[in-house]
RODO-2510 file (C-alpha; in nm, 4 decimals, decimal comma):
residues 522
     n   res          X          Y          Z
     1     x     8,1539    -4,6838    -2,1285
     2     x     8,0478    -4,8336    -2,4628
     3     x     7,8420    -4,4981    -2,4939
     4     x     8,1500    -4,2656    -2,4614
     5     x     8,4176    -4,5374    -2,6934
     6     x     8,1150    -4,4936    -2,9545
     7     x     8,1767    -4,1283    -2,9337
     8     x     8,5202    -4,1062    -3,0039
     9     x     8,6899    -4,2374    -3,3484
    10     x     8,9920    -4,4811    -3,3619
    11     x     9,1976    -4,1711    -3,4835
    12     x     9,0844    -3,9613    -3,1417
    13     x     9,1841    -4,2679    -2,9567
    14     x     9,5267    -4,3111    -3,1316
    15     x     9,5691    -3,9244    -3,0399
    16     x     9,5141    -3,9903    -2,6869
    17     x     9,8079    -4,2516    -2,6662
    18     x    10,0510    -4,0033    -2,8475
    19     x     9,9347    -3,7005    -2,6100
    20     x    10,0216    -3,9496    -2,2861
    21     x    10,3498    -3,9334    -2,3557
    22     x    10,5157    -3,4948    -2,4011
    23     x    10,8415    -3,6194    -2,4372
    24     x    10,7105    -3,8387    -2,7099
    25     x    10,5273    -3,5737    -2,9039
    26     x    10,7847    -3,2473    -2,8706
    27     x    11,0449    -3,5438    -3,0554
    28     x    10,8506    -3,5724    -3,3098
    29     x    10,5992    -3,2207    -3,3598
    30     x    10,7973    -3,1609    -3,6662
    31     x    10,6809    -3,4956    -3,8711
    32     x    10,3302    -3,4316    -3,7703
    33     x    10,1237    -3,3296    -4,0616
    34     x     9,9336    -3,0016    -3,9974
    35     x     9,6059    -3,1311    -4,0016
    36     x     9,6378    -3,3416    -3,6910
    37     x     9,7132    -3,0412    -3,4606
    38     x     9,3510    -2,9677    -3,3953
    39     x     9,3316    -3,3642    -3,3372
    40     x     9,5998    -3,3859    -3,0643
    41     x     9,5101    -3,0205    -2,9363
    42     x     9,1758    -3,1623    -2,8094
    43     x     9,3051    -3,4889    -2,6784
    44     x     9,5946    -3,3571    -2,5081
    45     x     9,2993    -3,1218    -2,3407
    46     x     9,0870    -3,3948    -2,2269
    47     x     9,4070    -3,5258    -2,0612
    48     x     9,5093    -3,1899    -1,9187
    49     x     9,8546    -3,2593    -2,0970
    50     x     9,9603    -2,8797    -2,0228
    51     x    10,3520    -2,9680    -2,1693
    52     x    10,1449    -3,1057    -2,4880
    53     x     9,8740    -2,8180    -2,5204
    54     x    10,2029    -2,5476    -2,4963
    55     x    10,3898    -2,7505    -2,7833
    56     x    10,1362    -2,7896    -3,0049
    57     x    10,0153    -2,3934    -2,9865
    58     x    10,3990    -2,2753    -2,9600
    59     x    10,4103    -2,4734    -3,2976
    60     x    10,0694    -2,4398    -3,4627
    61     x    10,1286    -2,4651    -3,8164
    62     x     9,7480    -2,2708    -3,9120
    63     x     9,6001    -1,9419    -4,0021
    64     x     9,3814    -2,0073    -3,6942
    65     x     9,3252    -2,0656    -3,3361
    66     x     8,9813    -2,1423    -3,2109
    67     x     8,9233    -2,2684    -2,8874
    68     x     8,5573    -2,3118    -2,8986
    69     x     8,5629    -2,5257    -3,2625
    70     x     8,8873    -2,6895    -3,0868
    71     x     8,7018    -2,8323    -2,7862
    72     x     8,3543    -2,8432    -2,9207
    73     x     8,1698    -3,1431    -3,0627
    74     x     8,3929    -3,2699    -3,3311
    75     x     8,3679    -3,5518    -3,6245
    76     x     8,6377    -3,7635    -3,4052
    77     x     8,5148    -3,6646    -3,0742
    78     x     8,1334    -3,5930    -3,0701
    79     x     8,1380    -3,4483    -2,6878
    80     x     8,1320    -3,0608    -2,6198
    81     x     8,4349    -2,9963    -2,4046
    82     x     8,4589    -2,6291    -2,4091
    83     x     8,3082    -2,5962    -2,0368
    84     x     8,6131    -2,7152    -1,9197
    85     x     8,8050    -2,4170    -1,7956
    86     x     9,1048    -2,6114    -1,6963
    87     x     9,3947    -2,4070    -1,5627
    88     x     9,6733    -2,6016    -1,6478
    89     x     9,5495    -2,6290    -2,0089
    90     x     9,4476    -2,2742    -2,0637
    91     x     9,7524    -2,1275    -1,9127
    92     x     9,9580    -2,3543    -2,1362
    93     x     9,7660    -2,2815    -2,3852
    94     x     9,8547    -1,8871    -2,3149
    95     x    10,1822    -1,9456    -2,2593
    96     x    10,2423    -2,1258    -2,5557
    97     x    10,1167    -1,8691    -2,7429
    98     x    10,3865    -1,6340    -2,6238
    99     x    10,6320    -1,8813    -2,7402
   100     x    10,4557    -1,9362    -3,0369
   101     x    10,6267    -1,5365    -3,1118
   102     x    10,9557    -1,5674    -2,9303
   103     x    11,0309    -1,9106    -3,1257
   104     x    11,2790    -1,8491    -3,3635
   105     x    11,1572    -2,0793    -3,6513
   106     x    11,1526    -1,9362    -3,9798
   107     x    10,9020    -1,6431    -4,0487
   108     x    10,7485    -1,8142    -4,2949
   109     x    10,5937    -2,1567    -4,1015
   110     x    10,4377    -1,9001    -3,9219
   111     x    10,1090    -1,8910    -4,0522
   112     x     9,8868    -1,7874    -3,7500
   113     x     9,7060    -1,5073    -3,7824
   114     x     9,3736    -1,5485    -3,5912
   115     x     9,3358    -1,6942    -3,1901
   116     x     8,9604    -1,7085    -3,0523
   117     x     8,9706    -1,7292    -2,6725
   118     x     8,5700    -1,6558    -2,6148
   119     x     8,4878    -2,0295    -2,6514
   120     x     8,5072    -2,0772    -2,3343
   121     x     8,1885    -2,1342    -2,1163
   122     x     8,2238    -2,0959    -1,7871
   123     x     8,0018    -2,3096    -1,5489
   124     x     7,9797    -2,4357    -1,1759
   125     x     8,0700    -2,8004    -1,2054
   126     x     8,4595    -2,8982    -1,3299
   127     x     8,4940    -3,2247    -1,4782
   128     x     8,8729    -3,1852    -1,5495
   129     x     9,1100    -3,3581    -1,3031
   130     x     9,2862    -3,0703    -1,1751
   131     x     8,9542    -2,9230    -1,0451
   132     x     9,1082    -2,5595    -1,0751
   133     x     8,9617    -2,3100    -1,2950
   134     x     9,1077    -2,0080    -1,4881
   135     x     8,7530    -1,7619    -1,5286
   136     x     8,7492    -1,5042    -1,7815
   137     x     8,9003    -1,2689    -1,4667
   138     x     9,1582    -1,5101    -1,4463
   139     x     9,2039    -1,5517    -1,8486
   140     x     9,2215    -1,1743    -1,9020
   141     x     9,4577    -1,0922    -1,6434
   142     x     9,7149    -1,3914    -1,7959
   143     x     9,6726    -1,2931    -2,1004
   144     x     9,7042    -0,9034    -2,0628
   145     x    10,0424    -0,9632    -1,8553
   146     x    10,2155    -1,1493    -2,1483
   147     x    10,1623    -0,9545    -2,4166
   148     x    10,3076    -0,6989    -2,1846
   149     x    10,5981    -0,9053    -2,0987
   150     x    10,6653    -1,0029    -2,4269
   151     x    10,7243    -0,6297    -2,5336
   152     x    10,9949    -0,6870    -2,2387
   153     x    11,1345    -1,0054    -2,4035
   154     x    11,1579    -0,9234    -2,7114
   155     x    11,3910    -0,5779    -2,6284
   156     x    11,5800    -0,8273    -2,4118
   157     x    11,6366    -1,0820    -2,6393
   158     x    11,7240    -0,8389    -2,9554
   159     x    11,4972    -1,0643    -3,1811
   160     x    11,5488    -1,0012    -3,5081
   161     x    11,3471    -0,8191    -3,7712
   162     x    11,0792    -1,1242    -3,8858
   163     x    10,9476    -1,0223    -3,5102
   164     x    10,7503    -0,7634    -3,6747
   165     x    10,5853    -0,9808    -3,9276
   166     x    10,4526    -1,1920    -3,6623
   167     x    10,0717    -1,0206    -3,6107
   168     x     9,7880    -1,2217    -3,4503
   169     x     9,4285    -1,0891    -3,3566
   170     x     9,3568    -1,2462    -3,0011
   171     x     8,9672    -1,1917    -2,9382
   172     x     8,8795    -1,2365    -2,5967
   173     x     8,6057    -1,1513    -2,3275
   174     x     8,7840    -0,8756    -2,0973
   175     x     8,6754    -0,8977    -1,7421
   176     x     8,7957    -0,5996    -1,5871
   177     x     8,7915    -0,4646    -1,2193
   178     x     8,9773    -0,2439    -0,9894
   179     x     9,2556    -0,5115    -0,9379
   180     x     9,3602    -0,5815    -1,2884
   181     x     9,2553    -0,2072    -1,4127
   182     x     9,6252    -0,1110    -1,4703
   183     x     9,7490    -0,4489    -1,6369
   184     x     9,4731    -0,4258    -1,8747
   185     x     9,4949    -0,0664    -1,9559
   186     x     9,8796    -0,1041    -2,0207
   187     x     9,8188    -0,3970    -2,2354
   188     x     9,5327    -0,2430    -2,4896
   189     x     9,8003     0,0665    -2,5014
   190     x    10,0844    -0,1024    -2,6137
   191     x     9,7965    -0,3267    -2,8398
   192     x     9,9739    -0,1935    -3,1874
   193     x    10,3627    -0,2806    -3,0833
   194     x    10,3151    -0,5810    -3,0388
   195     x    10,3071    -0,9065    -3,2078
   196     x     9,9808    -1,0413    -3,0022
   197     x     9,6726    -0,7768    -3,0740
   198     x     9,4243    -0,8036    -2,7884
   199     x     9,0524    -0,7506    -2,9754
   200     x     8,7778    -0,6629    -2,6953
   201     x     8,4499    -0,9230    -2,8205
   202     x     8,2687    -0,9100    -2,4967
   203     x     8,3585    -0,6478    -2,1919
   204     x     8,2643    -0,6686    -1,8573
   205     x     8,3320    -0,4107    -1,5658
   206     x     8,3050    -0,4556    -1,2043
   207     x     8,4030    -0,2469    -0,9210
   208     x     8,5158     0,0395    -1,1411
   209     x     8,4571     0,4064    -1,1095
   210     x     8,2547     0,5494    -1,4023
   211     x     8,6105     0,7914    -1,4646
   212     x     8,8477     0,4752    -1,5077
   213     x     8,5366     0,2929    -1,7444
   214     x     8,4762     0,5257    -2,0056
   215     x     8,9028     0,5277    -2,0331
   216     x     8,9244     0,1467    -2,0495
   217     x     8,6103     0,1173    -2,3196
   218     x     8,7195     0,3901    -2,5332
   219     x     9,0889     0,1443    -2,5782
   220     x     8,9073    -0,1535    -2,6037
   221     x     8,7533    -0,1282    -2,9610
   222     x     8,4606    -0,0244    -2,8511
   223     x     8,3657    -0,0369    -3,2846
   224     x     8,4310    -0,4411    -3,2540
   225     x     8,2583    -0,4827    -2,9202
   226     x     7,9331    -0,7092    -2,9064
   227     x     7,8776    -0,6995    -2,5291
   228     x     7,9019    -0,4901    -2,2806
   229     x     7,8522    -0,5425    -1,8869
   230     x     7,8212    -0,3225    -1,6666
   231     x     7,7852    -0,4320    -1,3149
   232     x     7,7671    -0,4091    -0,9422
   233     x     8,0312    -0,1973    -0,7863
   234     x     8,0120     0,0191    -1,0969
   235     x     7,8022     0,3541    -0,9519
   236     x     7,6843     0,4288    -1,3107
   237     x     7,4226     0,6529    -1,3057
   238     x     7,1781     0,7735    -1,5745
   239     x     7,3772     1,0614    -1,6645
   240     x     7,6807     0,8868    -1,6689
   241     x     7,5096     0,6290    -1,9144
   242     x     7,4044     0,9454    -2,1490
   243     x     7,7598     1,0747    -2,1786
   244     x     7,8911     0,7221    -2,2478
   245     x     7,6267     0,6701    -2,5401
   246     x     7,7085     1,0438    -2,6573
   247     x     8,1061     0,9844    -2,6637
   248     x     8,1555     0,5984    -2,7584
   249     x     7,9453     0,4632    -3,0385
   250     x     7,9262     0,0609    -3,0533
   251     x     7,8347     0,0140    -3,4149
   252     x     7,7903    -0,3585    -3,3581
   253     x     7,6696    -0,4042    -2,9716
   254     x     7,4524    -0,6712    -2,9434
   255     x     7,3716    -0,6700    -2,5778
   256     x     7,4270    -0,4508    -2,2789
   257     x     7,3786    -0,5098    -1,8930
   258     x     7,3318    -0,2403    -1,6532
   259     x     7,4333    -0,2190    -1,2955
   260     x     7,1509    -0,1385    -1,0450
   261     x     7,0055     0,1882    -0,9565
   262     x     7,1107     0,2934    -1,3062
   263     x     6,7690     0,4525    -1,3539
   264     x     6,5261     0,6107    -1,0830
   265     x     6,2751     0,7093    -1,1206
   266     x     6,1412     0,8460    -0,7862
   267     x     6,3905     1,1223    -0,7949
   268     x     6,3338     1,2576    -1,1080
   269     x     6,2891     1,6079    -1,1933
   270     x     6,1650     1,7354    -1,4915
   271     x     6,5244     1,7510    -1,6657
   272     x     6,5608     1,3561    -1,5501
   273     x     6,2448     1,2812    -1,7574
   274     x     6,4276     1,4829    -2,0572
   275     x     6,7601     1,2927    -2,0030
   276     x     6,5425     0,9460    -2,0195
   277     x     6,4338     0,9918    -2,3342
   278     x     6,7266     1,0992    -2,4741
   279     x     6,9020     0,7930    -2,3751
   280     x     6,6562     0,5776    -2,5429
   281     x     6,7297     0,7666    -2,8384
   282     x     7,0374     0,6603    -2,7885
   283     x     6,9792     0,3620    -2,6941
   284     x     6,7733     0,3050    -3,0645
   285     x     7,1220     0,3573    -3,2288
   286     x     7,2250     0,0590    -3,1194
   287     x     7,0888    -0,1006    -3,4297
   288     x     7,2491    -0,4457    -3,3761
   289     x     7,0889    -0,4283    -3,0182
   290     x     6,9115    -0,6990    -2,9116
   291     x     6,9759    -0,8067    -2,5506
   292     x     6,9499    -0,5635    -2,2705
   293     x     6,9507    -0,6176    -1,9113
   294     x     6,7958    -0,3483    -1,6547
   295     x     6,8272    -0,4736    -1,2889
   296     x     6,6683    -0,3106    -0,9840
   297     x     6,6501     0,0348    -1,1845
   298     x     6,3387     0,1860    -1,0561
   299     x     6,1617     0,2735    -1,3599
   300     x     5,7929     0,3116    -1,2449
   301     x     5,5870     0,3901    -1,5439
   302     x     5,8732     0,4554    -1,8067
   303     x     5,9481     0,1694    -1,9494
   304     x     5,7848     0,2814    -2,2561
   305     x     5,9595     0,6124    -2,2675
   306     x     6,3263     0,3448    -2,2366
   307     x     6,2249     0,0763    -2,5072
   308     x     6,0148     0,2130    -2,7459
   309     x     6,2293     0,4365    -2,9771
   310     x     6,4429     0,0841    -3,0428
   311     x     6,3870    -0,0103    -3,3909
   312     x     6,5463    -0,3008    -3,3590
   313     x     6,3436    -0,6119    -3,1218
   314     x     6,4859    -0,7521    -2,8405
   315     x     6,5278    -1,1197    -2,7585
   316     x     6,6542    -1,0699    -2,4138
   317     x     6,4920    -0,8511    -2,1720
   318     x     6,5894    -0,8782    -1,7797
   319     x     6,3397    -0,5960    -1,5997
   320     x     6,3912    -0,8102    -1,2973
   321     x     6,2891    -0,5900    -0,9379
   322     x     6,2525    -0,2780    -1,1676
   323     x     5,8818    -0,1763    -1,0080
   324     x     5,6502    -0,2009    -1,3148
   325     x     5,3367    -0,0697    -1,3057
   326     x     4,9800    -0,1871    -1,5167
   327     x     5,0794     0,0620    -1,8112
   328     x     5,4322    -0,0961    -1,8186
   329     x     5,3312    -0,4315    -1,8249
   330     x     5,0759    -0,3131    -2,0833
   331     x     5,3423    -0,2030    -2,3005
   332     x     5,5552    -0,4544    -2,3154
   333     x     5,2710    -0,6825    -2,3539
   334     x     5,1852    -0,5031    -2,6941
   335     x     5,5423    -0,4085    -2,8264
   336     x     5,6874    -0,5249    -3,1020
   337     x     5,9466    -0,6958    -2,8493
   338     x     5,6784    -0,9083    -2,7187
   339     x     5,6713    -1,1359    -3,0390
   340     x     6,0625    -1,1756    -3,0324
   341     x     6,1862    -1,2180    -2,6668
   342     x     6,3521    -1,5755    -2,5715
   343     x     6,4865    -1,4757    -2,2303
   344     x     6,2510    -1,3036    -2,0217
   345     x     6,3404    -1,2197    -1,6686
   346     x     6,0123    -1,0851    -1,4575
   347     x     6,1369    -1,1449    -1,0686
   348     x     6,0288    -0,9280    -0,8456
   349     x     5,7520    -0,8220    -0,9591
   350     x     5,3413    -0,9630    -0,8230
   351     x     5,2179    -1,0663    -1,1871
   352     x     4,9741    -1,2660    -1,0635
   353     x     4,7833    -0,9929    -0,8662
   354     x     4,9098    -0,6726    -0,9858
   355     x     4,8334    -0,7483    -1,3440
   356     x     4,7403    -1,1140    -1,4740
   357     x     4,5661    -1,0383    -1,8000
   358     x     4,9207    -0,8197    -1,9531
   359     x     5,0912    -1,0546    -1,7751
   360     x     4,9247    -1,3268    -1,9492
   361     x     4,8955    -1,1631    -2,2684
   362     x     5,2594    -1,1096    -2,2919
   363     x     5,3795    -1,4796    -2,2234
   364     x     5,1353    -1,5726    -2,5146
   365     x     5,2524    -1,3103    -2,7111
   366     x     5,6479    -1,4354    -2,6735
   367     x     5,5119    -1,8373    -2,6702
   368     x     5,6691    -1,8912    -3,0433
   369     x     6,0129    -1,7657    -2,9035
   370     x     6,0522    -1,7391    -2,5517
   371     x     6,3021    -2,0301    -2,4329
   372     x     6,4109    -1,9226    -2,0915
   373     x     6,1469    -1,7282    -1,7992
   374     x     6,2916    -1,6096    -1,4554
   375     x     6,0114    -1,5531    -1,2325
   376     x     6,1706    -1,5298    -0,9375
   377     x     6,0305    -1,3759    -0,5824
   378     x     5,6551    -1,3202    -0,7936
   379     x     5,4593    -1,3969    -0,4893
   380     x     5,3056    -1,6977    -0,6595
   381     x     5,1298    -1,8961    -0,4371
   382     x     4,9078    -2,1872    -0,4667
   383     x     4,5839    -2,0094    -0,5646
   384     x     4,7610    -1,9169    -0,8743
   385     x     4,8914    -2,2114    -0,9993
   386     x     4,5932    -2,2951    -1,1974
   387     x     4,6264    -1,9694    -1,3928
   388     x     4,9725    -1,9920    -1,4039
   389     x     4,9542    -2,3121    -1,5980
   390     x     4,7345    -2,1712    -1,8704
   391     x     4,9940    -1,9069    -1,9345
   392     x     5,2828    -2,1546    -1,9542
   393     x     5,1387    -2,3897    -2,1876
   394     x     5,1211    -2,2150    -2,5106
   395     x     5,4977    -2,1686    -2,4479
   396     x     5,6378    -2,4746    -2,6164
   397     x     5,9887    -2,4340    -2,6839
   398     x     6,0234    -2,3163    -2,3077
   399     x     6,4121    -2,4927    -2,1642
   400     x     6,4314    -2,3218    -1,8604
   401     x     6,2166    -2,1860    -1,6158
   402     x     6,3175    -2,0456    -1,2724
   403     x     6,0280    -1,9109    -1,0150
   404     x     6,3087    -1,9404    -0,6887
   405     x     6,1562    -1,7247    -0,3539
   406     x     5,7823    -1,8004    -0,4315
   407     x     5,5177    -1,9116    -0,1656
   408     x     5,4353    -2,2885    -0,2759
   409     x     5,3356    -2,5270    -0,1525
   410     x     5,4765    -2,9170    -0,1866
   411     x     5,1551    -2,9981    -0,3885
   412     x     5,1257    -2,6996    -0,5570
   413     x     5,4826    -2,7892    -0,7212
   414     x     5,3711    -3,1228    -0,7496
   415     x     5,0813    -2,9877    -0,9761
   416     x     5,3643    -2,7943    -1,1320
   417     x     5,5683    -3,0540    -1,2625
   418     x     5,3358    -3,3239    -1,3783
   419     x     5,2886    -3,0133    -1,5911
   420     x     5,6448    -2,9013    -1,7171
   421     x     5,6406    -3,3244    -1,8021
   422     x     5,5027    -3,2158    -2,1334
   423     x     5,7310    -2,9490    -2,2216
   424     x     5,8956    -3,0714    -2,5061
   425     x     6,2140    -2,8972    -2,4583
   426     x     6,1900    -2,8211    -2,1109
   427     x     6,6040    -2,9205    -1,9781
   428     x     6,5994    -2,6924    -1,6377
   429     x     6,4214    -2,6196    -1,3809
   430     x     6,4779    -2,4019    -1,0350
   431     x     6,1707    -2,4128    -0,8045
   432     x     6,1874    -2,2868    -0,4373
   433     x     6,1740    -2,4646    -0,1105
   434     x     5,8353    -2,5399    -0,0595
   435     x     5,5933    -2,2894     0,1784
   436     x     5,5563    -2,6150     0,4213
   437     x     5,9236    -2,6967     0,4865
   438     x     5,9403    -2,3642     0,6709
   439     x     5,7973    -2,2502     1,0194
   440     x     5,4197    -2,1275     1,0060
   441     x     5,4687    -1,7841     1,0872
   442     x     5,7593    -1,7371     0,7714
   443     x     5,7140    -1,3803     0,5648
   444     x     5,8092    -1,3780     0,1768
   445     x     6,0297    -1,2316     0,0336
   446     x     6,2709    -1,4819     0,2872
   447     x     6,5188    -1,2452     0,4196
   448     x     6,8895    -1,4091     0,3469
   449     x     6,9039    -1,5234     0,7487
   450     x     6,6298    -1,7172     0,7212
   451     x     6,6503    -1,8795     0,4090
   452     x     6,7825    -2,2075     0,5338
   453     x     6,6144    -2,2639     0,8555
   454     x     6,3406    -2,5436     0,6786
   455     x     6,3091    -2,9079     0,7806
   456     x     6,5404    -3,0225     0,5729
   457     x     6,4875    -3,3900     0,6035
   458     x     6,1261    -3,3193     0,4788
   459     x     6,2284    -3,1248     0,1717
   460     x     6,4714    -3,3867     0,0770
   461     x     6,1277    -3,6112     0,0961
   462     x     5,9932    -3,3762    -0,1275
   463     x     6,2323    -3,3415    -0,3846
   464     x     6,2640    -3,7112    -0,3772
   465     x     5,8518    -3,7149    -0,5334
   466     x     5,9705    -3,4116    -0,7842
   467     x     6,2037    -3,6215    -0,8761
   468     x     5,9717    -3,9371    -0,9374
   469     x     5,7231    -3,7282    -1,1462
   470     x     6,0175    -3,6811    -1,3846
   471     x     6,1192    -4,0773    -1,3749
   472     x     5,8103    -4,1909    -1,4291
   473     x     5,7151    -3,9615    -1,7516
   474     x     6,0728    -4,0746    -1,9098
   475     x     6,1773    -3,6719    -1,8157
   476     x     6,5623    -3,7831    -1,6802
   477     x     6,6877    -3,5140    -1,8825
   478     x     6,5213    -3,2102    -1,7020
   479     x     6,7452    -3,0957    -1,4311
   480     x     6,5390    -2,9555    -1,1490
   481     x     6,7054    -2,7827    -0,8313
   482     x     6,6906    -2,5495    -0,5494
   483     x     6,9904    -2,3156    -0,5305
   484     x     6,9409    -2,1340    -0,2482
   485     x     7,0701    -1,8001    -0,3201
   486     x     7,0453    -1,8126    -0,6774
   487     x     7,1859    -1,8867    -0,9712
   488     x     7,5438    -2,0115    -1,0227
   489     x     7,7580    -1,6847    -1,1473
   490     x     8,1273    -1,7622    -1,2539
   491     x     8,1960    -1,4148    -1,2481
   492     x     8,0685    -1,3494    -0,8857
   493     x     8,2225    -1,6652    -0,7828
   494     x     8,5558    -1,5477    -0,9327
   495     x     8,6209    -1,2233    -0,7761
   496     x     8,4123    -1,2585    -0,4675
   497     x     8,7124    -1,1654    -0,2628
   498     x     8,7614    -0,8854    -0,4244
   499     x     8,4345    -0,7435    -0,4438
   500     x     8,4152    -0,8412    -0,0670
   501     x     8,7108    -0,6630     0,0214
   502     x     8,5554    -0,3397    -0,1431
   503     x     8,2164    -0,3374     0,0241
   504     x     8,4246    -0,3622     0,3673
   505     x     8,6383    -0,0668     0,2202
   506     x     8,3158     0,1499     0,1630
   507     x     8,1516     0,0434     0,4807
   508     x     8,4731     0,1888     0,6831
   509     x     8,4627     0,5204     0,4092
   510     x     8,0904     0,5337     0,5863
   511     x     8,1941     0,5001     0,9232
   512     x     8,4746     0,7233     0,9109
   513     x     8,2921     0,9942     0,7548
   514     x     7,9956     0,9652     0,9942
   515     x     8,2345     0,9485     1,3009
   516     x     8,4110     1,2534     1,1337
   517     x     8,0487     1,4832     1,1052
   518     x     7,9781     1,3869     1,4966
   519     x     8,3044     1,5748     1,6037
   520     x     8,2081     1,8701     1,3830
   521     x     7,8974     1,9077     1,5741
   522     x     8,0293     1,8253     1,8551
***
């Protein structure tokens, strides 16, 4: 407790007893000089005040908005809020900002003219009372259905005239998908008559035909966007990828993520191998590039032919179940992006048999930089720990390492972390089950059934040792843990249902037309 009071300043704590009471502060939002706002903003967030949060934005007396400066670490208040994707605040927070337009104060102590939304990190574990999140699904659909409806409300209301003096640039990460397609579309249409001007940062796409994507990307600023998803339900195919990069140009795209099967290779014919290096062309006008994420594309010996016409190096570099061979490995291991990369994502792949030495090479090559390594399903087993160690030390600045689905055993992670002990920076760790909590005659990759039928009582035991190692090297602050099936993802987790709904969809599409072929031949 003393900890937390030492965090916050006697002005932060004099905030928090105006905030308790909304009646208190709506009385009395006129007397309250302008730079207190940001003050009571945060503490009325912290107390999931939603009445408070809508007053103070309908009112906001600044040129700007910024959630993440609002909620981050703060002279007055020295803890990071900004993972708190509380619903009640945000959608007051959206709400006031329609009001913040329809309010018919004077033109002039409206000074807003900038609201960042992208502050907002999304994680697994709520600390804010109300336990219900609004996800960047969630956050676009709000806010794409008010600045519709306020088009509506201003015709109704007949506002007068200052209504088109009011203009303020809303930048925001759109997550779109087939359910909020036509909300979102409407809303970047109507973008330049009205008073709220939705500007695309970050874009993601899920569940989208290619047709209705290259619509939606071409209205959202695709000249201001900085990243660009691209994923799962999204059938986008190498030659749907060239005539995006030969139609839209993204000036200032920092990183782009690819759905699977967006490249493969094992069908390609000689006008594929043409098209493939043409898109890295294209690819290598993407100056600003320097994340990009390639999923369970097959790409087989081309890796080189993808990366190596980018001039610019990348930082982040997911290649994860993507079939590399010796050569590819060999390339990366010698690129110029070897010497820059600080996410590195590897799983699927046998680096420890296939090819150690690149392997090797290129983890010492990216030791200076790399801060985050996924090795994930890498058939690592015991008799490579030893080797695997020498290639992790020289990586000093490593925070997170994940090597999930790989056949360990308890003291071969043991080994492990009396190791990762002396990473300076090390904060997280996800390491798999271990090889002798499951039945004998187990196969890896662990098909989904299976993956929970271990003695759990005896991994708990485990974990419990893991654990100690940590303790007893003063290591509280690493975070190891075994999610089952993977990572946390807030946008999976969000529209799950939906996403759900459509694989059922396309399963009955399959059935029907198979069921529909027997009768012809019959």
């Amino acid at each position: 407790k003393s900890r937390i009071a030492a965090m916050r300043s006697l002005r932060f704590i004099s905030a928090e007893v105006l905030v308790s009471d909304a009646q208190q502060i709506r009385r009395n939002l006129g007397s309250v000089a302008h730079n207190l706002f940001p003050l009571l903003f945060k503490a009325g967030y912290l107390q999931e005040q939603g009445d408070v949060i809508h007053d103070l934005v309908e009112n906001w007396p600044l040129p700007e908005l910024n959630l993440g400066k609002l909620l981050g670490r703060t002279a007055d208040h020295q803890e990071d809020i900004s993972s708190r994707a509380c619903c009640v605040c945000l959608s007051s927070c959206l709400t006031g900002l329609r009001d913040y337009v329809l309010n018919c104060s004077s033109p002039y102590a409206k000074r807003l003219k900038t609201v960042d939304l992208t502050g907002i990190k999304d994680v697994e574990v709520q600390l804010c009372k109300c336990k219900k999140t609004l996800g960047r699904w969630a956050r676009t659909e709000l806010l794409c259905k008010i600045c519709f409806d306020l088009l509506i409300d201003i015709q109704k209301r007949q506002l007068g005239p200052y209504i088109s003096e009011i203009s303020v640039d809303v930048l925001v990460d759109l997550f779109v998908t087939e359910r909020s397609y036509e909300l979102a579309v409407q809303a970047l249409l109507l973008r330049c008559h009205s008073p709220l001007k939705i500007h695309c940062v970050a874009f993601r796409a899920d569940n989208l035909p290619p047709r209705k994507l290259f619509y939606i990307i071409k209205l959202a600023e695709p000249s201001l966007l900085r990243r660009f998803e691209v994923v799962h339900n999204v059938r986008l195919e190498m030659e749907h990828l060239q005539v995006l990069l030969n139609n839209v140009h993204f000036p200032q795209l920092t990183a782009l993520m690819l759905p699977a099967r967006t490249f493969d290779v094992r069908r390609f014919t000689p006008e594929d191998e043409a098209t493939l290096a043409r898109t890295g062309e294209k690819l290598s006008q993407l100056t600003q590039l320097t994340e990009l994420s390639l999923p369970f594309s097959t790409l087989t010996g081309r890796i080189r032919k993808l990366l190596s016409p980018l001039k610019t190096p990348l930082k982040v570099l997911d290649v994860s179940n993507c079939s590399l061979n010796h050569a590819d490995m060999a390339y990366l291991a010698n690129s110029l992006h070897s010497n820059h990369l600080e996410v590195l994502d590897l799983s699927g792949h046998d680096v420890t048999d296939l090819y150690p030495s690149t392997f090797f090479k290129l983890l010492n090559h990216s030791s200076h930089t790399l801060k985050n390594l996924t090795l994930e399903e890498c058939n690592i087993q015991d008799i490579h720990v030893n080797m695997l160690i020498l290639g992790l030390v020289p990586c000093r600045k490593l925070e997170e390492l994940k090597f999930l689905g790989n056949p360990l055993s308890s003291r071969a992670l043991k080994c492990l972390f009396n190791i990762f002990v002396d990473f300076p920076r090390l904060k997280y760790i996800e390491f798999p089950v271990p090889k002798d909590c499951y039945p004998n005659d187990i196969s890896y990759p662990i098909n989904e059934a299976d993956l929970s039928k271990f003695d759990h009582q005896k991994y708990e035991s485990i974990v419990e040792e893991l654990h100690l190692i940590l303790l007893e090297a003063k290591r509280e602050d690493i975070k190891a843990s075994t999610p089952l099936f993977g990572s946390y993802d807030a946008a999976v987790q969000e529209t799950g249902n939906e996403l759900g709904a459509f694989l059922l969809k396309s399963f009955r599409d399959a059935l029907e037309s198979f069921s529909m072929a027997l009768r012809e031949i019959n």
